[in-house]
N, C-alpha and C positions, 0 to 999 in steps of 0.2 A: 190723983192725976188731974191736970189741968185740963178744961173745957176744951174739947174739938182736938185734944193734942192725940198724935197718933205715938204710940209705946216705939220709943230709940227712936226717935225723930230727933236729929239735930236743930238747932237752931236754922242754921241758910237752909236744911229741906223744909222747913216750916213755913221760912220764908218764901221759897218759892212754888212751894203750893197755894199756898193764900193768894200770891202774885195768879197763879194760873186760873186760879178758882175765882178770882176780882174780874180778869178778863174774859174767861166761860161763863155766863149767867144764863138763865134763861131767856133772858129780852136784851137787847140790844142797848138798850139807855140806859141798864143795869153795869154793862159792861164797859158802859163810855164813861159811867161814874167812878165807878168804882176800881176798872183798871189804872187808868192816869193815879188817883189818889196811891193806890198799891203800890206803885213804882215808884212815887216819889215819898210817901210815907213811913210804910211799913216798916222799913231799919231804925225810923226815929220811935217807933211805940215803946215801951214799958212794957213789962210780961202780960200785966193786966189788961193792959186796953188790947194788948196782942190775942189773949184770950176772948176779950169782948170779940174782937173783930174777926175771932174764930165762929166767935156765936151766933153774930151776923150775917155768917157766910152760909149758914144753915137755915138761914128765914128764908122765905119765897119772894121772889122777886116784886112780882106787887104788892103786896108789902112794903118793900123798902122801896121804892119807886115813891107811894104814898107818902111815907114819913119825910125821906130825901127833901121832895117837895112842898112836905109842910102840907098837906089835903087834910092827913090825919096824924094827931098826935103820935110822936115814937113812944114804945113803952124805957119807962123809967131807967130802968138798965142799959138802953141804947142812945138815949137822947142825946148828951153830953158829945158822945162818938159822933153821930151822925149828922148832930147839928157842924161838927168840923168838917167831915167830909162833903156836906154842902155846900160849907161858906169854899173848901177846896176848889169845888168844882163851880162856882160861882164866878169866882176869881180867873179861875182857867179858861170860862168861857169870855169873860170880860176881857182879858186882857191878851 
């Protein structure tokens, strides 16, 4: 079974748990980052990054907060993802 995936979960329930869980975070900057990206992303992922971004969803917020912002290296597994969801949310505040 794939990382984070719940047994007979469809696809759009998967989807919008992730959606729920991008918006719930424990801090508030987690939720600004990471909801926006959910909505506008998550249909375009691949099973894998679908999976990364399960795995994601179970780190601690400072943590990712950290990595997001580049303070402290992501680990290897996450980087790739998060450095998108950055440049997402870079672009989003930018523009």
């Amino acid at each position: 079974m794939r990382e984070g995936a719940v047994p007979g979960e469809s696809h759009e329930a998967r989807l919008k748990r992730m959606r729920i869980r991008s918006w719930r975070r424990g801090i508030k900057e987690m939720d600004l980052v990471l909801g926006p990206f959910a909505d506008a992303r998550l249909a375009d992922l691949d099973a894998g990054d679908l999976d990364l971004y399960d795995r994601l969803l179970a780190e601690n917020d400072q943590d990712l907060l950290t990595w997001v912002l580049g303070t402290v290296p992501a680990p290897d597994w996450a980087a790739l993802l998060l450095s998108g969801i950055a440049d997402f949310a870079r672009t989003r505040l930018a523009g």
